[in-house]
N, CA, C and O atoms as CSV, one atom per row, in Angstrom:
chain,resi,resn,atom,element,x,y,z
A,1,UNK,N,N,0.842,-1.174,0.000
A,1,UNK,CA,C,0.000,0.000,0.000
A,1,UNK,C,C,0.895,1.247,0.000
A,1,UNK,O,O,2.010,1.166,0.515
A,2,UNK,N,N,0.498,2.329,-0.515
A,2,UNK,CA,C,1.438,3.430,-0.424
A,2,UNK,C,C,1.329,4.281,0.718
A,2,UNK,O,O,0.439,4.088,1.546
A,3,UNK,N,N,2.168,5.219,0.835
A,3,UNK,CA,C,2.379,6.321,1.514
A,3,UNK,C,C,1.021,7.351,1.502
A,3,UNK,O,O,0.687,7.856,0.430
A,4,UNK,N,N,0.481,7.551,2.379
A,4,UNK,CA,C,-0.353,8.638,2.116
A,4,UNK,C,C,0.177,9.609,2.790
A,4,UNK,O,O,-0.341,10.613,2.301
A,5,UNK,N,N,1.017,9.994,3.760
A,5,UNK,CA,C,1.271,10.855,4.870
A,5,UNK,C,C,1.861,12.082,3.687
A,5,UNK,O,O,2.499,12.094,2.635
A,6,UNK,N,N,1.235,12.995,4.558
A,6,UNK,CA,C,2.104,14.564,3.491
A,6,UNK,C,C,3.005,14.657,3.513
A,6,UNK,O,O,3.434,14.003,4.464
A,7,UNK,N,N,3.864,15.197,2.928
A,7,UNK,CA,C,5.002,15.302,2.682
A,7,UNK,C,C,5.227,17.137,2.098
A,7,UNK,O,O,4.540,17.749,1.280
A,8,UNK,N,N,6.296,17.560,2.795
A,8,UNK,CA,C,6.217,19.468,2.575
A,8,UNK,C,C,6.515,18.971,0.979
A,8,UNK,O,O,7.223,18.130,0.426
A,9,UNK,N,N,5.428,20.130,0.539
A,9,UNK,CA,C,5.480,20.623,-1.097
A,9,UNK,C,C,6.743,20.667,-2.015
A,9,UNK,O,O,7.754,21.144,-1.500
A,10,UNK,N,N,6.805,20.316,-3.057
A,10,UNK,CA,C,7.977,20.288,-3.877
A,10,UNK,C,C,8.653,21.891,-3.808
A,10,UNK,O,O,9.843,22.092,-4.051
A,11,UNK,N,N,8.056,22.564,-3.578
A,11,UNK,CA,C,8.300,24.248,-3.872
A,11,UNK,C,C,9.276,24.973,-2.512
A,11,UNK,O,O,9.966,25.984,-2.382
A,12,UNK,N,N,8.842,23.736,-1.583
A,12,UNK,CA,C,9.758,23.842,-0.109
A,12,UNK,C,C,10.520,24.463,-0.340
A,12,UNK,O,O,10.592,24.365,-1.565
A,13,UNK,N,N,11.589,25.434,0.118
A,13,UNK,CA,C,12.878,25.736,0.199
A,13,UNK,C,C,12.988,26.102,1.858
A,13,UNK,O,O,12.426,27.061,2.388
A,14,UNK,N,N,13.640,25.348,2.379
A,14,UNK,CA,C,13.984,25.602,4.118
A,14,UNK,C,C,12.721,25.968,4.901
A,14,UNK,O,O,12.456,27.060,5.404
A,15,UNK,N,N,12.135,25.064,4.906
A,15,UNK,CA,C,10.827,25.522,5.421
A,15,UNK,C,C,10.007,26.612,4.667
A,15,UNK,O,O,8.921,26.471,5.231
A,16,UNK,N,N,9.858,27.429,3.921
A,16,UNK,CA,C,9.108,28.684,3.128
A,16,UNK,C,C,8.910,27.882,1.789
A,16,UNK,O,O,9.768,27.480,1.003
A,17,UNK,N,N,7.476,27.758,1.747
A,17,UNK,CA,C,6.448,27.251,0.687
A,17,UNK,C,C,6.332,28.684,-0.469
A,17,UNK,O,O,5.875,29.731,-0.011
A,18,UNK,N,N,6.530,28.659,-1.131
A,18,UNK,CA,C,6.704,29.510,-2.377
A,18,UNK,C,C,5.856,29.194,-3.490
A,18,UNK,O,O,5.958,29.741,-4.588
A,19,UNK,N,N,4.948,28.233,-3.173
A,19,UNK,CA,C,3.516,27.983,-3.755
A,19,UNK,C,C,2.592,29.122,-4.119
A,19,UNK,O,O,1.991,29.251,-5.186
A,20,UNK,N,N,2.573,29.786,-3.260
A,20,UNK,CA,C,1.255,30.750,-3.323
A,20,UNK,C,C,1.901,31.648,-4.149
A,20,UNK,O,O,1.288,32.716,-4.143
A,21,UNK,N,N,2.848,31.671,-4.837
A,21,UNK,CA,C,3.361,33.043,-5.277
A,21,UNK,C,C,3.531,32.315,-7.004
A,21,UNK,O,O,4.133,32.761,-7.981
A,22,UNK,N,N,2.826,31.209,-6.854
A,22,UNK,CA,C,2.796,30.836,-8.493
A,22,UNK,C,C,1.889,31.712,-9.899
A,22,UNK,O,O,2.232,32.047,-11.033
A,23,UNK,N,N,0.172,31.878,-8.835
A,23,UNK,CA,C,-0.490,32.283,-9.460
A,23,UNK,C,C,-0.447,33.722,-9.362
A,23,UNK,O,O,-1.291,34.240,-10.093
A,24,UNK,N,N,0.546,34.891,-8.429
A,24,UNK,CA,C,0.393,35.694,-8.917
A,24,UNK,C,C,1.734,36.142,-9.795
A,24,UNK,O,O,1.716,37.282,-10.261
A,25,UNK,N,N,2.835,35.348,-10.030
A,25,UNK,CA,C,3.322,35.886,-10.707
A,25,UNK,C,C,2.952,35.396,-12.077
A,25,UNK,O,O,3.381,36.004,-13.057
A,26,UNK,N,N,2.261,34.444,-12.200
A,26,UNK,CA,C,1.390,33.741,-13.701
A,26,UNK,C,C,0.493,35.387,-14.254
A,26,UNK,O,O,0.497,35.684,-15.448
A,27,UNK,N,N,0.002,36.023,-13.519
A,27,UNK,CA,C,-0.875,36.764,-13.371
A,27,UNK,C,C,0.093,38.325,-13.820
A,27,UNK,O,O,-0.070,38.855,-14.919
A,28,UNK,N,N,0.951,38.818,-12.902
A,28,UNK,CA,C,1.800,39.557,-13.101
A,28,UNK,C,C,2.831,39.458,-13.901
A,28,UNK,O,O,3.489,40.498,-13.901
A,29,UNK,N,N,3.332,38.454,-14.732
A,29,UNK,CA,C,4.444,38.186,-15.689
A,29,UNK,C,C,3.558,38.610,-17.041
A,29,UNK,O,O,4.316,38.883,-17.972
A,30,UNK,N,N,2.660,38.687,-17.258
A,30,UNK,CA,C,2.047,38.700,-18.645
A,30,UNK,C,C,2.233,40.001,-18.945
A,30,UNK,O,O,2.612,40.820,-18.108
A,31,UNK,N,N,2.015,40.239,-19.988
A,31,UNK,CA,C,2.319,41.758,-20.854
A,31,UNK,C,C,1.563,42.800,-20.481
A,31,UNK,O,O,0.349,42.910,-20.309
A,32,UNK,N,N,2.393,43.492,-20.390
A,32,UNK,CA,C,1.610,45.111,-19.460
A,32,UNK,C,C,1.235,44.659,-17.963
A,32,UNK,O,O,1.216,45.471,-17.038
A,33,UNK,N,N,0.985,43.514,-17.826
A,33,UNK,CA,C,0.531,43.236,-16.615
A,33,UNK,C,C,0.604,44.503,-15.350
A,33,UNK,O,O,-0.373,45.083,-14.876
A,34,UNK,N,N,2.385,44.767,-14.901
A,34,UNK,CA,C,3.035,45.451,-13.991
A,34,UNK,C,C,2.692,47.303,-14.267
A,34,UNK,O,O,2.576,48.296,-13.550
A,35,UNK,N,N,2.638,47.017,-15.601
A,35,UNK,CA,C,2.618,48.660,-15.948
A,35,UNK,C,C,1.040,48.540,-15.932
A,35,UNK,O,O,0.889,49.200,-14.904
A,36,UNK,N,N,0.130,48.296,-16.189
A,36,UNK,CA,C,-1.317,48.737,-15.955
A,36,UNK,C,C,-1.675,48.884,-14.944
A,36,UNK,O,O,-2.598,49.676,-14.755
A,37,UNK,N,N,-0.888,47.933,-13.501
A,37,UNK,CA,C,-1.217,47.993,-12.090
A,37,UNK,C,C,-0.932,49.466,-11.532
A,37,UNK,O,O,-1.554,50.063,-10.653
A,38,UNK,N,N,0.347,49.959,-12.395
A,38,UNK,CA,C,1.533,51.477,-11.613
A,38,UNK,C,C,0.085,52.181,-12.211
A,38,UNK,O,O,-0.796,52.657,-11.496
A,39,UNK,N,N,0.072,52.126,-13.571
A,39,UNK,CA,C,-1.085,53.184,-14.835
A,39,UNK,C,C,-2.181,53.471,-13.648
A,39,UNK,O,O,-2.077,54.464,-12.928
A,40,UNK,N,N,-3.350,52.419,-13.492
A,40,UNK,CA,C,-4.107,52.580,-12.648
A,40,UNK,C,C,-4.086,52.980,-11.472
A,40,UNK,O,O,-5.012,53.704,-11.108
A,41,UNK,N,N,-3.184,52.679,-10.671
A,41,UNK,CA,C,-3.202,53.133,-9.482
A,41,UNK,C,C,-2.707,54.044,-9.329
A,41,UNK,O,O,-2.411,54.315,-8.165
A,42,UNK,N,N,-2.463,54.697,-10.060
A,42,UNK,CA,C,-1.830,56.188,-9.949
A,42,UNK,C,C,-2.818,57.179,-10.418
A,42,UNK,O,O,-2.601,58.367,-10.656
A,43,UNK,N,N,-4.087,56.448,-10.536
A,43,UNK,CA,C,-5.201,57.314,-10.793
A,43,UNK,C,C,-6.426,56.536,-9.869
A,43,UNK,O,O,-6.516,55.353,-9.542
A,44,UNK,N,N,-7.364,57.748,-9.577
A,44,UNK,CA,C,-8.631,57.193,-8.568
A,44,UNK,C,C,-9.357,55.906,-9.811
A,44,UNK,O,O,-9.483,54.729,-9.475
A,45,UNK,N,N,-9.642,56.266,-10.803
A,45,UNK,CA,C,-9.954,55.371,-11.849
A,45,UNK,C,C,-9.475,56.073,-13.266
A,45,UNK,O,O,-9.122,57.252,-13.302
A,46,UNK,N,N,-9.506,55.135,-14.538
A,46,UNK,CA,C,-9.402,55.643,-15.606
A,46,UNK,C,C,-10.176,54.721,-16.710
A,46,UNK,O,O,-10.048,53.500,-16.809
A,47,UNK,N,N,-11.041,55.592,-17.554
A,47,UNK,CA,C,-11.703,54.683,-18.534
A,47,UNK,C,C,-10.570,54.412,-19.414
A,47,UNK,O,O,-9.480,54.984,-19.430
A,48,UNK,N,N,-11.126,53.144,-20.380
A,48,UNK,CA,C,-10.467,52.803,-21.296
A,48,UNK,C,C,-9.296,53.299,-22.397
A,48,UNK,O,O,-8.216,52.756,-22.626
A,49,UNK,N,N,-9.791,54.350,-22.923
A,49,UNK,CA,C,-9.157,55.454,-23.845
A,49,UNK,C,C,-7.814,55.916,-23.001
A,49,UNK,O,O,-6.713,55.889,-23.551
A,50,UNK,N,N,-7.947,56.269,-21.861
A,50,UNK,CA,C,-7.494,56.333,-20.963
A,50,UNK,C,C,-5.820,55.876,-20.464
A,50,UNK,O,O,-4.767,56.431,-20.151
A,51,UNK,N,N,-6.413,54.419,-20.639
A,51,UNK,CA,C,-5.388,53.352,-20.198
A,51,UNK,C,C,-4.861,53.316,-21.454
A,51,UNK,O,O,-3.704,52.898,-21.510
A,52,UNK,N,N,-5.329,53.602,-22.377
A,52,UNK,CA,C,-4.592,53.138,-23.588
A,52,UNK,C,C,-3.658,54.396,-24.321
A,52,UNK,O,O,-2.702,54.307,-25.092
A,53,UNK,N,N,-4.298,55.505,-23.789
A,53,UNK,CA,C,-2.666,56.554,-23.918
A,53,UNK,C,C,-1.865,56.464,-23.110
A,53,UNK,O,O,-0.976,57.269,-23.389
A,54,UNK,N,N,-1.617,55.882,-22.139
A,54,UNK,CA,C,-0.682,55.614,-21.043
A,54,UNK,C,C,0.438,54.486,-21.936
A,54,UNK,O,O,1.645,54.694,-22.058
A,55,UNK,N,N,-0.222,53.419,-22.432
A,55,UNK,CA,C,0.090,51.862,-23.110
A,55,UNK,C,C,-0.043,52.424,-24.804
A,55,UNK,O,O,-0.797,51.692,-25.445
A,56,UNK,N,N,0.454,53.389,-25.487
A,56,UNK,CA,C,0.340,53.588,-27.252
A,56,UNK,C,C,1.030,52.287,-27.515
A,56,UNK,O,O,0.448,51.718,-28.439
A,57,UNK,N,N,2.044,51.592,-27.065
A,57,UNK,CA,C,2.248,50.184,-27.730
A,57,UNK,C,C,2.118,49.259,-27.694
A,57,UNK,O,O,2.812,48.390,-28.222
A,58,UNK,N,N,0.813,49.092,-26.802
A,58,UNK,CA,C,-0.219,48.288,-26.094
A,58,UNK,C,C,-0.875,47.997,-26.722
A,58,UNK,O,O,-1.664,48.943,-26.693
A,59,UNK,N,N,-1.493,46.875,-27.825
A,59,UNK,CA,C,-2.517,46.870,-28.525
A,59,UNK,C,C,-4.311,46.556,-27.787
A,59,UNK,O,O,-4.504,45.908,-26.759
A,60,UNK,N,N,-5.078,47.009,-28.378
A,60,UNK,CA,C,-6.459,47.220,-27.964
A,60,UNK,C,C,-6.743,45.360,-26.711
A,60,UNK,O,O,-6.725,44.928,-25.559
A,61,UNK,N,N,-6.880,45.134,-27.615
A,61,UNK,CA,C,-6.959,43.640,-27.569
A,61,UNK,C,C,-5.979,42.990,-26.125
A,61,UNK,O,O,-6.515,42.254,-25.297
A,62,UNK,N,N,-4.886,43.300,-26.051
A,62,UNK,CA,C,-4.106,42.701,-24.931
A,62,UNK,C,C,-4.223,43.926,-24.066
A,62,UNK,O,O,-3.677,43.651,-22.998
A,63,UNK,N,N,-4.705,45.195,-24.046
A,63,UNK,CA,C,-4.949,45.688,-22.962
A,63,UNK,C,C,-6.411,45.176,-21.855
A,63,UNK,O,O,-6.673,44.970,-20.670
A,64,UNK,N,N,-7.043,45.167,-23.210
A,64,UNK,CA,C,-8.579,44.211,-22.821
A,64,UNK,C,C,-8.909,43.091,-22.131
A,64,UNK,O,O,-9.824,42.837,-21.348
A,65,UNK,N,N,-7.892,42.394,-22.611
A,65,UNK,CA,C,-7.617,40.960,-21.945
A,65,UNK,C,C,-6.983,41.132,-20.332
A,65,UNK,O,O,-7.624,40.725,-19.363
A,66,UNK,N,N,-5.960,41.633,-20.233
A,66,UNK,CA,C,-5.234,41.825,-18.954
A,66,UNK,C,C,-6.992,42.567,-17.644
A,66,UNK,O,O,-7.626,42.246,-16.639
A,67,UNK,N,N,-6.924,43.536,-18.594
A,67,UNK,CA,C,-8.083,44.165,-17.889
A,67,UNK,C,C,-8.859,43.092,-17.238
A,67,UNK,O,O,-8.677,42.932,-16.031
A,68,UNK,N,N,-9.998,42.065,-18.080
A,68,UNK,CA,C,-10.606,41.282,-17.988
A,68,UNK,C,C,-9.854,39.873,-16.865
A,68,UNK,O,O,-10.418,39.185,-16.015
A,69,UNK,N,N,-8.486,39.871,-17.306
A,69,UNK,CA,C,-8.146,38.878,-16.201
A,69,UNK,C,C,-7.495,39.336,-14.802
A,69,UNK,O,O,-7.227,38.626,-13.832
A,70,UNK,N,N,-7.341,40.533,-14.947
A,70,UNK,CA,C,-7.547,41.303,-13.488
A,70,UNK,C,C,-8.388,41.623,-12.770
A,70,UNK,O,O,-8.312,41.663,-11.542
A,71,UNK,N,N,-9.976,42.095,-13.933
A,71,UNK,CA,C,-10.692,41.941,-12.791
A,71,UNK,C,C,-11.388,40.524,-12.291
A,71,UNK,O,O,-12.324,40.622,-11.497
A,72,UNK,N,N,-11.000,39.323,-12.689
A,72,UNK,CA,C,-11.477,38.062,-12.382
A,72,UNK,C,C,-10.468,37.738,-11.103
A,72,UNK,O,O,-10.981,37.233,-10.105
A,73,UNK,N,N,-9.185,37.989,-11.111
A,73,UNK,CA,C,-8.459,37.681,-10.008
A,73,UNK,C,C,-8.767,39.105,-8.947
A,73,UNK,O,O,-8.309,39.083,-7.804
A,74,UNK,N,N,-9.393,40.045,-9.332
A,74,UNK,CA,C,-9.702,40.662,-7.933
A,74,UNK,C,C,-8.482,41.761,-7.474
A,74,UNK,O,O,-7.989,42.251,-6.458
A,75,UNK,N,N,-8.370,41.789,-8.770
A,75,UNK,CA,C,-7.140,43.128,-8.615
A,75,UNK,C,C,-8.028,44.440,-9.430
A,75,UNK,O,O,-7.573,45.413,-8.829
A,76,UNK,N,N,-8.868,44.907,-10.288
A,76,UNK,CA,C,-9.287,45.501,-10.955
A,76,UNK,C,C,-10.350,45.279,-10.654
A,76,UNK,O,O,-10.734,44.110,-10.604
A,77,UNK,N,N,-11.359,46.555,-10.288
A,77,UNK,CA,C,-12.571,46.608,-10.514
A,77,UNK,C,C,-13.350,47.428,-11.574
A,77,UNK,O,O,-13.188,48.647,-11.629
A,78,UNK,N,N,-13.963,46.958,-12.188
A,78,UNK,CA,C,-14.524,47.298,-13.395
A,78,UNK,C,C,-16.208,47.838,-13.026
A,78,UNK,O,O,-16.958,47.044,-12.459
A,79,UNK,N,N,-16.778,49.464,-13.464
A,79,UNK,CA,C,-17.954,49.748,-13.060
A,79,UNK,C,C,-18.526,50.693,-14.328
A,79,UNK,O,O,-17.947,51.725,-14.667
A,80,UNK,N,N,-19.773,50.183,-14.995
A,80,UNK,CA,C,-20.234,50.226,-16.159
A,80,UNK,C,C,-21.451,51.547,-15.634
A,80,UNK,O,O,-22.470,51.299,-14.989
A,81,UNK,N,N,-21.027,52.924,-16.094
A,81,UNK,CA,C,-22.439,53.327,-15.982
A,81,UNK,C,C,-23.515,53.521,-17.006
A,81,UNK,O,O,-23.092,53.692,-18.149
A,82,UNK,N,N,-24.896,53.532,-16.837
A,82,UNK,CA,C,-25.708,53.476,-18.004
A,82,UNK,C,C,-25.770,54.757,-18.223
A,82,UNK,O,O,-26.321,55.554,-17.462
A,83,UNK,N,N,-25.132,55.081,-19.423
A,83,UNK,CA,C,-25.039,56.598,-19.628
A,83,UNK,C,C,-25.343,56.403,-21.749
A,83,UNK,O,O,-25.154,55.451,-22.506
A,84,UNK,N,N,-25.696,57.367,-21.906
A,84,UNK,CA,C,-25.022,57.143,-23.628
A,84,UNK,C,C,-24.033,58.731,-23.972
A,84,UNK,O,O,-23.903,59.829,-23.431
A,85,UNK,N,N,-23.744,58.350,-24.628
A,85,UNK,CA,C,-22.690,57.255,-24.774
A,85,UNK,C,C,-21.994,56.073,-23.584
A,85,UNK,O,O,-21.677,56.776,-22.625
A,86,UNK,N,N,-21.725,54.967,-23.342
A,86,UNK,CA,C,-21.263,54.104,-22.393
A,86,UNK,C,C,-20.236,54.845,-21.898
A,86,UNK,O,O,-19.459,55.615,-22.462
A,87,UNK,N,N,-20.381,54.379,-20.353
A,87,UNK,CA,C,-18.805,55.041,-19.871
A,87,UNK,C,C,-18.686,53.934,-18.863
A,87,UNK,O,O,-19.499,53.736,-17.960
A,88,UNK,N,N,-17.406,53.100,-19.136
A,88,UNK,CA,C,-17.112,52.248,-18.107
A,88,UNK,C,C,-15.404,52.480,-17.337
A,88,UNK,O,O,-14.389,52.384,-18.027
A,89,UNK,N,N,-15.389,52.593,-16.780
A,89,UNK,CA,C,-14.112,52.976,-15.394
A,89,UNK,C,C,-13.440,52.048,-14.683
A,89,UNK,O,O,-14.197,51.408,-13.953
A,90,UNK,N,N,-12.105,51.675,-14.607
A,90,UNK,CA,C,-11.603,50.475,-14.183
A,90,UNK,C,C,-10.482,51.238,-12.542
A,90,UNK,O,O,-9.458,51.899,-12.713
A,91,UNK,N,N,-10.993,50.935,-11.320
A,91,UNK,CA,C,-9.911,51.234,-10.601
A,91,UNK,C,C,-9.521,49.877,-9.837
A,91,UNK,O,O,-10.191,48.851,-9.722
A,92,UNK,N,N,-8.318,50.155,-9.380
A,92,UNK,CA,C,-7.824,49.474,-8.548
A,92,UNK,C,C,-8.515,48.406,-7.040
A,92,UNK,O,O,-8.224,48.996,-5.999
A,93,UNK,N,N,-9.053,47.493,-6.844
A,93,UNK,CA,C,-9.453,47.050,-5.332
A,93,UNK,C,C,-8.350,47.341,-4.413
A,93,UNK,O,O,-7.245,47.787,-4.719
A,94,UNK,N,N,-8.763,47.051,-3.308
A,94,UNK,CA,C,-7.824,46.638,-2.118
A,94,UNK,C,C,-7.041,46.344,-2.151
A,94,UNK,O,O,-6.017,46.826,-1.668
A,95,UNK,N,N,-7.272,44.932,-3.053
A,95,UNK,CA,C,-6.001,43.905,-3.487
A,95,UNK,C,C,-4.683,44.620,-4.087
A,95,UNK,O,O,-3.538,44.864,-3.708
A,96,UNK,N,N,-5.812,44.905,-5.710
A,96,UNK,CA,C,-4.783,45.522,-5.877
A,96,UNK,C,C,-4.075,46.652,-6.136
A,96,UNK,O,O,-3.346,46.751,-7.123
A,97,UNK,N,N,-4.249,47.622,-5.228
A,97,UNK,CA,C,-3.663,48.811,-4.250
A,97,UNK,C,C,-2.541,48.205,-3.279
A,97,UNK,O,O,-1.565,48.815,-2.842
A,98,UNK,N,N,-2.871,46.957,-3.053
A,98,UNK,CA,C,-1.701,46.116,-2.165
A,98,UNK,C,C,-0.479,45.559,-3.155
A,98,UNK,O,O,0.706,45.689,-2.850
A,99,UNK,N,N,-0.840,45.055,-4.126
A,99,UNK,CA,C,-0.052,44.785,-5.198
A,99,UNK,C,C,0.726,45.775,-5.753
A,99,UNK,O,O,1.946,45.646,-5.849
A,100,UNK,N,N,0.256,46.551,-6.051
A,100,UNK,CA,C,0.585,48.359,-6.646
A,100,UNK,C,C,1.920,48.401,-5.803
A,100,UNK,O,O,3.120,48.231,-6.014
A,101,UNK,N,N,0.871,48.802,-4.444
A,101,UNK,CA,C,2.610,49.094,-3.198
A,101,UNK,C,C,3.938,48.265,-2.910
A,101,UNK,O,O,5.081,48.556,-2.559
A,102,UNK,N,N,3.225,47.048,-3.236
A,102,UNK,CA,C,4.374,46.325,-3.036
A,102,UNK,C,C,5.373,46.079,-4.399
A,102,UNK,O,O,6.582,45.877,-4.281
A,103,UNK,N,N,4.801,46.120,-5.464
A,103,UNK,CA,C,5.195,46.367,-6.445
A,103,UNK,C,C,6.546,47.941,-6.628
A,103,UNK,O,O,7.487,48.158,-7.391
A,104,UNK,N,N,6.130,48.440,-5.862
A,104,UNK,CA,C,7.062,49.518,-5.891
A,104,UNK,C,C,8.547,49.668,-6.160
A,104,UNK,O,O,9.280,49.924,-7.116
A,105,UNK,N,N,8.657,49.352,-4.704
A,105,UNK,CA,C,10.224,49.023,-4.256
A,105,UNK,C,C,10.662,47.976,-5.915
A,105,UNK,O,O,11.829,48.103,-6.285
A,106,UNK,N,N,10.004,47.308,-6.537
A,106,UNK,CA,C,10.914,46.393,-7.571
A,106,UNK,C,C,11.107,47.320,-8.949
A,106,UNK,O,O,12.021,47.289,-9.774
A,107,UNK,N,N,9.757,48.265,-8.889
A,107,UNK,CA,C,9.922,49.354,-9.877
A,107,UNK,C,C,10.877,50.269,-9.887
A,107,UNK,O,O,11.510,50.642,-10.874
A,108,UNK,N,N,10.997,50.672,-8.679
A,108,UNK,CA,C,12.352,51.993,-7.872
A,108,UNK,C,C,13.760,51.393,-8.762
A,108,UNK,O,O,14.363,52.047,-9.614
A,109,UNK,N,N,14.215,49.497,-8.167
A,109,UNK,CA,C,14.615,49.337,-7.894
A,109,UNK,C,C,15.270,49.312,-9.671
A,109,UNK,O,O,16.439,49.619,-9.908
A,110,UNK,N,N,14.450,48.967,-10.584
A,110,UNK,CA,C,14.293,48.480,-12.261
A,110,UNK,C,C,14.605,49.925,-12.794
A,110,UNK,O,O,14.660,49.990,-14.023
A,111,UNK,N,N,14.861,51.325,-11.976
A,111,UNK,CA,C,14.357,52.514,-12.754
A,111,UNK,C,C,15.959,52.666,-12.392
A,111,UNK,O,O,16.767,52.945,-13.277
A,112,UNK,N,N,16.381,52.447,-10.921
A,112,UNK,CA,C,17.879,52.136,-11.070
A,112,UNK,C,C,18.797,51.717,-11.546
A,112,UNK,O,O,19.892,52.249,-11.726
A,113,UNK,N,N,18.365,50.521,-11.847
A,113,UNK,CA,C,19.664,49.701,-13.052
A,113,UNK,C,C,19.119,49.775,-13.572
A,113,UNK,O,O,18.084,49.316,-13.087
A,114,UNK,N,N,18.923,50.214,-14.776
A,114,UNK,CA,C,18.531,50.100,-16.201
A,114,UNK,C,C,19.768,49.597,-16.476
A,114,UNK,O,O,20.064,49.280,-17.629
């Protein structure tokens, strides 16, 4: 019969599980990812048009996407008002306002060594 007893995670290093930090850098490694988090949060919100003069070499499409999979992970909140013309506004959550800050110090640090 086999082993069932747990055994610490392959990701172990000296006791510190480095697991949890899979899905957000899956999340944060993607394109624009880091720069839409600084873009946004450096504003209370910004519609679309918006984000996309910040990103001119950003195409429509992969700004859209990031958008959309940020606000599913709960970093971006997205709020549609019924207006006409449409006006929809993307700011930052909690989350990620926490992400933003901590994100910092690696931005400081990237603006240094170039």
């Amino acid at each position: 019969m086999a082993d069932t007893t747990s055994s610490a995670p392959a990701c172990d290093v000296e006791g510190t599980c480095y697991c949890p930090l899979t899905g957000v850098i899956d999340t944060l490694s993607r394109k624009y990812a880091m720069q839409l988090v600084s873009i946004i949060g450096a504003h209370d919100s910004l519609r679309f048009a918006e984000i996309e003069e910040h990103l001119p070499t950003a195409s429509t499409s992969t700004i859209s996407k990031r958008l959309d999979e940020f606000e599913e992970a709960g970093i971006v909140s997205r709020t549609q008002y019924n207006e006409i013309p449409p006006r929809v506004e993307y700011a930052l959550t909690d989350d990620g306002d926490e992400v933003r800050t901590r994100l910092e110090p690696l931005l400081e640090w990237a603006t240094e060594n170039r």
